[in-house]
N, C-alpha and C positions, 0 to 999 in steps of 0.2 A: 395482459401481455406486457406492458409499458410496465407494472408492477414488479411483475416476474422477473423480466429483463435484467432491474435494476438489482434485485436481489442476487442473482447469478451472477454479474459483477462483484457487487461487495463484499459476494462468501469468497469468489477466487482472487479477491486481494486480499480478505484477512486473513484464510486459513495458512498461506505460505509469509504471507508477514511474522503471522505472531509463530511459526515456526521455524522460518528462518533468521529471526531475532535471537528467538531462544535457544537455535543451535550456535549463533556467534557468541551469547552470554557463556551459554554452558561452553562450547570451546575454549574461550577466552579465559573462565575460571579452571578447568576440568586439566584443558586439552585435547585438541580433535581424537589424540588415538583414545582416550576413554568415549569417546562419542562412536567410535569405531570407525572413522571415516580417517584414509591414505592420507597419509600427510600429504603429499602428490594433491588430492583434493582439497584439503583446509583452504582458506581465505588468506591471500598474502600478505601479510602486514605492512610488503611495498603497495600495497594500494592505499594504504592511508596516509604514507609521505607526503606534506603540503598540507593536511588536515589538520587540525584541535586532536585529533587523538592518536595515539600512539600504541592504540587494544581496540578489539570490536566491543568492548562492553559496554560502551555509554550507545555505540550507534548500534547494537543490538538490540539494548532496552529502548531506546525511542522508538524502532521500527516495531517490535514486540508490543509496547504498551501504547504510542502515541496511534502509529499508522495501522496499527493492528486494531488495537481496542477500540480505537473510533470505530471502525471499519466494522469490528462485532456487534458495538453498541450500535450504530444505525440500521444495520441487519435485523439483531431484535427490536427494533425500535418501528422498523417498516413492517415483518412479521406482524408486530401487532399490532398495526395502524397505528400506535401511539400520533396523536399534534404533532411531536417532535421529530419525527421521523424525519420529513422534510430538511430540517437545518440540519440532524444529525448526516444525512447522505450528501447535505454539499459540505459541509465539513471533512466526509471520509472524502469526496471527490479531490478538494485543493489540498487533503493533507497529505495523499501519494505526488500529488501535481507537484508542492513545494519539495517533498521528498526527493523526486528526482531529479529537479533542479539542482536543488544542492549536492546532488550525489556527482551530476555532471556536471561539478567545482570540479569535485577533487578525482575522482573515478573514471579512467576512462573508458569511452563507450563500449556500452553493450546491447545487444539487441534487446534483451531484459529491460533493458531504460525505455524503448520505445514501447513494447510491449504494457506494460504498467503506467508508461506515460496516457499509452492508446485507453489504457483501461479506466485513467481518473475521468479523461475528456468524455467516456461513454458512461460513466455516474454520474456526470454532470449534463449529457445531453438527456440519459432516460429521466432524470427527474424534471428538466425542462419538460419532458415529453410527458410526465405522468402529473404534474400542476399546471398543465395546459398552457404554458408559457409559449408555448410554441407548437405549429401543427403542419405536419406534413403537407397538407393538403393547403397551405395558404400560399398560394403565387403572387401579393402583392406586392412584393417587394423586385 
């Protein structure tokens, strides 16, 4: 269960990572209306006023590749029991954790921040949970 858990986290923050990267890349190269999405919906590029960029493409490809692709790789990585599984799931944990920190620099809030905030702290609790780090049932503290 503790196994499971963890895994259903980390597919529901890679699969919209590395698609919501690659829709700011491809918009940012393309264009939202070749992506077919209302200009009305595109991403404003007044939300990156006070940031290092001036396009979604750099912080498309880091959410895409960094926050995404970790997030993959410790999914297959847990999938098949790999040793590494372990480090790869706290790494996808603090790499959304620092993700939204920095986003809530420059970004302002959105329910999405707490959301995905909620969701590193619960890859980072099921794996406490599943390397026995910590157990439900201990009151002595």
């Amino acid at each position: 269960m503790r196994r499971a858990s963890l895994l259903v986290v980390l597919g529901l923050v890679a699969l919209p990572s590395i698609i919501g990267g690659k829709v700011m890349v491809v918009g940012t190269l393309l264009g939202p209306e070749r992506l077919g999405i209302p200009s009305g919906m595109a991403l404003p590029l007044e939300l990156l006023q006070g940031s290092p960029f001036s396009t979604y493409l750099v912080p498309g490809l880091l959410l895409a590749l960094i926050v995404g692709g970790i997030h993959l790789g410790a999914f297959i990585l847990l999938i098949r029991r790999h040793p590494w599984a372990p480090l790869a799931s706290a790494t996808a944990g603090f790499s959304i954790l620092i993700w939204i920190f920095i986003q809530m620099v420059f970004v302002p809030f959105s329910i999405l921040q707490a959301v995905y905030f909620a969701a590193g702290l619960a890859e980072l609790g099921f794996l406490l949970l599943l390397l026995d780090l910590i157990d439900r049932q201990d009151r002595r503290m």
